[in-house]
N, C-alpha and C positions, 0 to 999 in steps of 0.2 A: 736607804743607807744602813738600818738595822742588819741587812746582810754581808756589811763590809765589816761587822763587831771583830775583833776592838778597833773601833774605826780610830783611836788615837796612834795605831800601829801606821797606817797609811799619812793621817792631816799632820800628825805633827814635824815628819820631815818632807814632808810636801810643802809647809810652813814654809819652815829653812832657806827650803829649796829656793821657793817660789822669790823669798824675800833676796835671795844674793842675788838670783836672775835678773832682778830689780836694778839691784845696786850697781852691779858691772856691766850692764846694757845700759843704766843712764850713762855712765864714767865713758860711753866711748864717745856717745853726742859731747860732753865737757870738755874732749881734748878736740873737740873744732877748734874752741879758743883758743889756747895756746901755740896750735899746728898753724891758725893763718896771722896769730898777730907775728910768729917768727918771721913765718912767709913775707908779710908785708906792710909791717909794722918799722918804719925807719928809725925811731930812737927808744924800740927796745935793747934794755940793759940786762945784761943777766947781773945776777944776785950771787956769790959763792954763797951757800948757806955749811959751815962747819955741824952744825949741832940741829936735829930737826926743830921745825920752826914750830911755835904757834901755828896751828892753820884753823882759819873761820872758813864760813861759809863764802865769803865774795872771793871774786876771781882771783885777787893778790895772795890771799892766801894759796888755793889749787897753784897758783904759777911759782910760789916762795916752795910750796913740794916738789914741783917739778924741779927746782934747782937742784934742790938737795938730792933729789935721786940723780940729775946729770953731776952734779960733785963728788957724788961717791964711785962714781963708774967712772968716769972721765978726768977728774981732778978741776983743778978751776980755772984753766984754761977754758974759755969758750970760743966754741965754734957754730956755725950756724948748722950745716950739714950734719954735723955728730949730733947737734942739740934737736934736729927732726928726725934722726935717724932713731934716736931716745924715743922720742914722742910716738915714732911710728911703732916701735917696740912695744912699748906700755900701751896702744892703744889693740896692738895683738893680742896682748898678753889681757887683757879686761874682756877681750869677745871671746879667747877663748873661754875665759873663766866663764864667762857671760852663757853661753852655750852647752858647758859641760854643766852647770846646776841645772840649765835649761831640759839639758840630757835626763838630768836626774829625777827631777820634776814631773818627767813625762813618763817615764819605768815607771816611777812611785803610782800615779796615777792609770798606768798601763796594768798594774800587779793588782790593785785594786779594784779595778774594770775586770781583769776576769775571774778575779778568785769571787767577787758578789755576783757575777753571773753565774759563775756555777755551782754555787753555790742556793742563790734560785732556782734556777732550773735542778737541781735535786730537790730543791723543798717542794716545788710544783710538782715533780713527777714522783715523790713519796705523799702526797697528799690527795693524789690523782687514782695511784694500784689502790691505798686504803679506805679509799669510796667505795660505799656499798654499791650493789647491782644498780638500785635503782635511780639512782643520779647519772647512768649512762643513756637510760633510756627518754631523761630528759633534757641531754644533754647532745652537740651533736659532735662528733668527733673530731673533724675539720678545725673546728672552734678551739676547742681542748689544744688540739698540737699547733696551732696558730698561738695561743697565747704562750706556749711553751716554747715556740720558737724564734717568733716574728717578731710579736711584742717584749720579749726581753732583749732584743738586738737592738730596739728599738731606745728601751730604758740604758744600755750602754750610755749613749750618750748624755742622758741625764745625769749619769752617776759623773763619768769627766765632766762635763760642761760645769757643773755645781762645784767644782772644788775649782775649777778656773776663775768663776765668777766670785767665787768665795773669797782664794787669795792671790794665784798668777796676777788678773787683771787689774784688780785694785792696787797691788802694790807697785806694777808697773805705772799707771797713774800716778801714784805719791810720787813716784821717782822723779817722775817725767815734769812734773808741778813742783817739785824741789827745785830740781834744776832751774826752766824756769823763772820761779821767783827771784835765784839767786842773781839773776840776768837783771830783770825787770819786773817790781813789782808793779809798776803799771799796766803791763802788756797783760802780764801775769792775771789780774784782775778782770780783765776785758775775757779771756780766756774762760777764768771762772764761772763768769755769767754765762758766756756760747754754751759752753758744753751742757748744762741741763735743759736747752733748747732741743738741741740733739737729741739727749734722750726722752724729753715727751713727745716729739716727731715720730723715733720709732718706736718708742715702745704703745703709741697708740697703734702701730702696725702688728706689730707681733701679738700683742694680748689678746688678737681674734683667734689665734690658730688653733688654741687647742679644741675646741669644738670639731670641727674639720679633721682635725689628726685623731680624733678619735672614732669619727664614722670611717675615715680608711680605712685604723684597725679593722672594724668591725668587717669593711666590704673585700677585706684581705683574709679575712679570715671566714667570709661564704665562700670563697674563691679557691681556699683548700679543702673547705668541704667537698666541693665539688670535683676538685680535683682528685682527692680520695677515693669519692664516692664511685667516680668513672672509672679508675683504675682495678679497684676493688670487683668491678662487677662486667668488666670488659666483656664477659664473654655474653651476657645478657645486652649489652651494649649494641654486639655486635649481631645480635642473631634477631633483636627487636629494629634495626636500623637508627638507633637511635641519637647513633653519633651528631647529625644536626640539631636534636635538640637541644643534644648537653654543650654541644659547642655555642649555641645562639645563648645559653645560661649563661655560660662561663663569659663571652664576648659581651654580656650583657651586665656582669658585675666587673668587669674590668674597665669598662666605659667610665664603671659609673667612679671607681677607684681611682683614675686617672684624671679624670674631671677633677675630684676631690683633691689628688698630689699637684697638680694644676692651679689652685684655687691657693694652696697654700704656699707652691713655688712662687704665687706672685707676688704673696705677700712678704714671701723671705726675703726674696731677689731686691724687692724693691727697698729695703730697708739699707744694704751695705752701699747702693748705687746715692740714696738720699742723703747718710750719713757723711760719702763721700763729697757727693755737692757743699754742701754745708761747711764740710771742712776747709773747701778751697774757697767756697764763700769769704770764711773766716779767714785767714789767710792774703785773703785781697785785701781785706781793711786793715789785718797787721799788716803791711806792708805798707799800709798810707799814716798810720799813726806811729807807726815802727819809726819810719822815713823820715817823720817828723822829730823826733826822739835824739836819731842818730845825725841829722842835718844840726840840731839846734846845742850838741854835743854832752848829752845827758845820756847815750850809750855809745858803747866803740861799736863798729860795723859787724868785726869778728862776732861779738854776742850779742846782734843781732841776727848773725847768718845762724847761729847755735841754737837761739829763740826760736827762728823758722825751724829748725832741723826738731829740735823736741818738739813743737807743738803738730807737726805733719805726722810724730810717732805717736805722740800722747792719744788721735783721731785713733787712733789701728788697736789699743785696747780694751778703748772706752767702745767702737765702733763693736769688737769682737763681745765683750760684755753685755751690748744691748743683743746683739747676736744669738749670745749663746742661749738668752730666753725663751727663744723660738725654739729650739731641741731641748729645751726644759719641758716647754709647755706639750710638747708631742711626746717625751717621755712619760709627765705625769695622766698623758690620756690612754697611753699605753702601760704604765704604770693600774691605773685603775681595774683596767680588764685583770692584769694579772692577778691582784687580790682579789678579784670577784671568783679566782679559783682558789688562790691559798688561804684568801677565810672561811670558805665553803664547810660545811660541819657534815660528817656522814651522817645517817638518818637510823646508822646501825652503831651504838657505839657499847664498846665492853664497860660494864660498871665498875666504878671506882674497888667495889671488893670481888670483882672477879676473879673466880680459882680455875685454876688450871684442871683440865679434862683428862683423867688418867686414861681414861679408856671405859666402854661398856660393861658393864656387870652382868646385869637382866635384861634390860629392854628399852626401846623408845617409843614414848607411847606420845599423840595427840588428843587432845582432850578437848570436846567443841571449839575448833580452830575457825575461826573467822578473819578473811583476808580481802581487801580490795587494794588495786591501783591506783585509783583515782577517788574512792573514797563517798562511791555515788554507787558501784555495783559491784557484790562481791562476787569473788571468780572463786574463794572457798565460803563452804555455805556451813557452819555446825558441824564437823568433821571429827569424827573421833575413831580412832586407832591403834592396836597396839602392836609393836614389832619386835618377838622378843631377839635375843642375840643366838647368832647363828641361825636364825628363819630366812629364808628367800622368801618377800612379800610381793608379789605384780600387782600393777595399777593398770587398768585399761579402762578403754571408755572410747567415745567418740574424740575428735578435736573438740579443742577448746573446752573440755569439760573439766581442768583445772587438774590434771596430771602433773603437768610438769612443774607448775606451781606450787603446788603439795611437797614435788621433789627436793624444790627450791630453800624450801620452809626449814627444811631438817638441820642442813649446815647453816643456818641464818643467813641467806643474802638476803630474807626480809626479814621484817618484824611484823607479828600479827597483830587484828586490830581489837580481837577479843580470845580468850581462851589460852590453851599454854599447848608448849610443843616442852616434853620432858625427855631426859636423858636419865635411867636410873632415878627416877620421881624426882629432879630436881631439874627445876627450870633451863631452858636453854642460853636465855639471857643470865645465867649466873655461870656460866663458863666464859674463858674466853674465846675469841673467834681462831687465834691464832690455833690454840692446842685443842679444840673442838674440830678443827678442817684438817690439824694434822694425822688424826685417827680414818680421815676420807680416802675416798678416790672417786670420780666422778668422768663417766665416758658418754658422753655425750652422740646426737645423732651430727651435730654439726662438729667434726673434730679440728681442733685448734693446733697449730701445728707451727713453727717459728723458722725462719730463716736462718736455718742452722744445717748442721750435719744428721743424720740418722739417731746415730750416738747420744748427741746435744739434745736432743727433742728427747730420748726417754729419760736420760738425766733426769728431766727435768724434776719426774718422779723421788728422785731422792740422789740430788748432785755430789752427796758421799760415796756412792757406792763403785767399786772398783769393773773394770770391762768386765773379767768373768760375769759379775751381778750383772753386769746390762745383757750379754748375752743368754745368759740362764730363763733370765724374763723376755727373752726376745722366743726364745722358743716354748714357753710357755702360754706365749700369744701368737704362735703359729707364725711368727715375721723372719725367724732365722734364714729361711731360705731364702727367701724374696732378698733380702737382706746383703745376702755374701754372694749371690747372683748382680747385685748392684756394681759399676764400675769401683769405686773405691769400698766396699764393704761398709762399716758402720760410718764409714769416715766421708760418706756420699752427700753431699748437700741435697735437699731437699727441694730449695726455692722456695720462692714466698707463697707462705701459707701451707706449704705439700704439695704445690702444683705438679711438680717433677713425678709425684706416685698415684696411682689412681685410689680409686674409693675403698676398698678392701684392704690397700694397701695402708693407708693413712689409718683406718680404725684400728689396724691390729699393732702400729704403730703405737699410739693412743693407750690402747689394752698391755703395751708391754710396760709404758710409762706408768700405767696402774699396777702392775705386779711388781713394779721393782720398788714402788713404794708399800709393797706388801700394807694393806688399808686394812684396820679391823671392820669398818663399813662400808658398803659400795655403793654407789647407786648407778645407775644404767638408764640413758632415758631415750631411748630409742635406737641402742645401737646400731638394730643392724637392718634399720627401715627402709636406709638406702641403696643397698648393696644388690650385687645382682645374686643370684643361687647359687653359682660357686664362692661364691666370697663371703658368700652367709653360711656356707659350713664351715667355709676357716675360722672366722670370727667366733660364732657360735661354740665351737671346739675349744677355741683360745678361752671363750667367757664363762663356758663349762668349766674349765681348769679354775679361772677365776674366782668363782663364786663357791668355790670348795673353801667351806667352814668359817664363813665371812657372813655377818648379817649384811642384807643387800634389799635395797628396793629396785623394783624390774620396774620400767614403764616400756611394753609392749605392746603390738596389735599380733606379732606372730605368734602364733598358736609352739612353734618350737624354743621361743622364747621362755615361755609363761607357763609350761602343762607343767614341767616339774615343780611349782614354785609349792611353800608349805602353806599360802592362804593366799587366794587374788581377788581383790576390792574393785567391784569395779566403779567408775567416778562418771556421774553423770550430772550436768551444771552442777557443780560444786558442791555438790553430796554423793555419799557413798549409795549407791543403787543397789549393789547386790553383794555378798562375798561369802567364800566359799573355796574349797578345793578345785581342781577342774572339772571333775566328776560329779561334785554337788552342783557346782553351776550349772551344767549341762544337762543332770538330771530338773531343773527348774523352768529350761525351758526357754530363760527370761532374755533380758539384753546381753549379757556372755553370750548365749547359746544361739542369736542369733548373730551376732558378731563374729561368732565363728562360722556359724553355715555360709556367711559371706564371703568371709576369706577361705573358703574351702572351695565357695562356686568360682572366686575369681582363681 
């Protein structure tokens, strides 16, 4: 409920609300009375009332009101037909009222329900983009957009049901029990005692569920991982045969999910059908001690048919109240998961005196860097560095010899576990992240690309910048053609991911979204490993342009990549093995030069 602040804006005329809905839904059970003793009551009298009356609470008073309103519209002549036709008015005129706070009650509650849902779901998915890298790799994504989507639909109901239970319900009860008493306090009493029978019947039903509702969450939310997972990777899907296994997965957490909504439908179900019994239980015995009451003439019949009529209604709030526990108890299981993401704390966080990054001066230097993932084997080993501004650096090596991790280090998506990563001799954790990544750009081998238009996708680069800027960087990354060749020119949707453009086409994509945010640093970490030979001159052309007077780290295997670079390190398990020009390395002999004789024989 912190998400609906100032939650006094929603409860307090929800209050109100709730409390007239009350008042004018008992008032229409009240005019049974007077509607059947006219009907069939032989020596009722009317009353001219000139002046309004005293009115208490027992029925001679409500029927001393009702004159006075048939005297002031009517005069004092009575009539029996005018004097129902009254009652039938007033008893209009109280449901409408009765229904229009009803109305209002449920907006107020309705305004409330989605302004704190989306209000969550912003807090979720701002708390989600500024996780560090490595809370995704422990994380699975299915999960992530399940608690973002499922289980907040889920807490909707928590958020109404709680303000029902709060005041709609109970104040319909007072009403209902006013009335009521005013009838009979004996019946009245007999009443009092049933109903919290009632409710330990069901609420021993309901207080099992949340258990239950929250392995659903869970097994609804393996069920869009896999659903992701399978969509995401169709084409491996399809070319492994794979589709009966992920189907036998999928059919296999749906089993188990549906057991689970099963398990708790029966518990729900059988709560309003119990409630129900119970009530007509009760019911039958009013009607024998009722009977007795009105035979022995200690009530009129009328306010005992009235007695029936409110206690059959009093069941349906009290019954709804035990009710709404049950979407209480499944929202706060779904509630739960949710904060186990909006408490979640990045593992990369800016210090309280972080200053903002103007930009490079001299250099970035790593100073025996030591890094693990898991805190058992480091993937950097003693690492030391220096990168002045304006240098092109290439990193090569085998896989897995901690290239791209090294990469990683520079813009902080991690934090090391020993030694320092510096910007201009000052630490990189004394920057912010924010204005330390806006000096980046980063073109990666796997390019990331959004369900957007041409255009939309190099925006991305820098969402200020006017067409001419996007076009200017379009052909400074060799994409203009490919581009205006497209059915709609920049304005061509892509599809999900860039599926729509082949491999060439997507990097150089990528490489225009890096020029038009014109980067003082670059880094490159494989751009163009994937490509075939002609898309690897385009590229390479585009990234030539690129790296013109830009401090840049290369991570390469191609030899066209990495020969111009001004010093290439090369990284073997998580030490620097060799470094040198390309010419020094070569003349050495060593792991470069056979790295290269390989990629020359293949």
């Amino acid at each position: 409920m912190g998400f609906a602040k100032p939650l006094s804006r929603y409860t307090i005329p929800y209050f109100f609300f709730a409390a007239l809905h009350a008042v004018f839904n008992t008032f229409n059970y009240a005019m049974i009375i007077p509607i059947l003793n006219t009907m069939f009551e032989a020596d009722f009298e009317f009353v001219p009332v000139y002046a309004f009356p005293e009115v208490s609470l027992n029925a001679d008073g409500f029927n001393a009101l009702l004159c006075w309103v048939y005297t002031n519209i009517f005069g004092t002549e009575f009539d029996h037909v005018r004097f129902l036709a009254m009652l039938g008015g007033v008893t209009m005129a109280m449901n409408l009222l009765s229904n229009t706070f009803r109305y209002a009650a449920a907006m107020t509650v309705e305004t409330l329900r989605v302004t704190t849902l989306r209000r969550m779901r912003d807090e979720m998915f701002s708390k989600v983009i500024t996780m560090n890298v490595g809370y995704f790799s422990e994380q699975r994504k299915g999960d992530i957009m399940s608690k973002i989507t499922q289980d907040v639909m889920v807490v909707q109901y928590c958020i109404t049901n709680t303000l029902q239970v709060a005041f709609r319900d109970p104040f319909l009860i007072i009403g209902y029990l006013a009335l009521m008493i005013g009838i009979s306090w004996q019946l009245s009493l007999f009443a009092v005692l049933f109903l919290p029978v009632v409710g330990v019947v069901i609420g021993s039903i309901v207080k099992r569920l949340r258990h239950p509702a929250k392995r659903g969450q869970e097994r609804m939310a393996d069920m869009v991982s896999v659903l992701d997972e399978s969509l995401s990777g169709i084409k491996i899907v399809k070319g492994y045969n794979a589709a009966g296994f992920l189907t036998d997965k999928f059919k296999a957490l749906d089993l188990d999910f549906s057991r689970l909504i099963l398990s708790m439908a029966r518990r729900q179900q059988l709560a309003s059908p119990m409630s129900e019994f119970l009530g007509i239980t009760a019911v039958a015995v009013i009607l024998v001690f009722g009977g007795s009451l009105v035979v022995g003439g200690s009530l009129q019949g009328a306010g005992f048919i009235a007695f029936i009529a409110a206690f059959s209604q009093i069941t349906r709030p009290l019954r709804s109240f035990i009710d709404q526990f049950a979407n209480i108890n499944q929202g706060v299981a779904a509630g739960e998961r949710i904060f186990t993401l909006i408490d979640a704390e990045s593992e990369v966080k800016d210090k309280a005196d972080a200053k903002e990054f103007e930009g490079l001066k001299e250099s970035i230097e790593l100073r025996d860097v030591h890094f693990s993932y898991d805190g058992t084997r480091d993937v950097i080993n003693g690492i030391s560095l220096k990168i002045r501004k304006g240098e092109t650096v290439a990193l090569v090596g085998a896989s897995g010899g901690g290239k791209s991790t090294l990469s990683e280090l520079i813009p902080r998506f991690w934090d090391v576990q020993s030694g320092e990563v510096l910007f201009d001799g000052v630490a990189v954790d004394r920057y912010t992240q924010e204005s330390l990544r806006s000096k980046m750009s980063i073109v990666a081998q796997e390019t990331v690309l959004f369900n957007d238009t041409i255009e939309g996708n190099i925006l991305m680069g820098r969402p200020s910048a006017t067409h001419d800027e996007v076009v200017a960087a379009s052909k400074v990354a060799n994409a203009h053609n490919f581009i205006m060749s497209s059915a709609e020119g920049y304005n061509t949707n892509i599809g999900d991911r860039g599926t729509k453009l082949s491999g060439g086409q997507r990097q150089r994509i990528s490489i225009a979204r890096a020029v038009l945010k014109n980067p003082e640093i670059l880094i490159l970490d494989e751009a163009t490993s994937a490509l075939d030979t002609e898309s690897e001159k385009l590229v390479q052309e585009a990234l030539t342009n690129l790296l013109k007077g830009r401090t840049s780290i290369v991570i390469a295997h191609r030899l066209s990549t990495i020969y111009n670079a001004d010093r290439i390190y090369v990284i073997d398990e998580g030490r620097i093995a060799e470094e040198g020009t390309h010419a020094e390395l070569l003349a050495k002999g060593g792991i470069y030069a056979h790295l290269i004789e390989m990629q020359s024989f293949s």
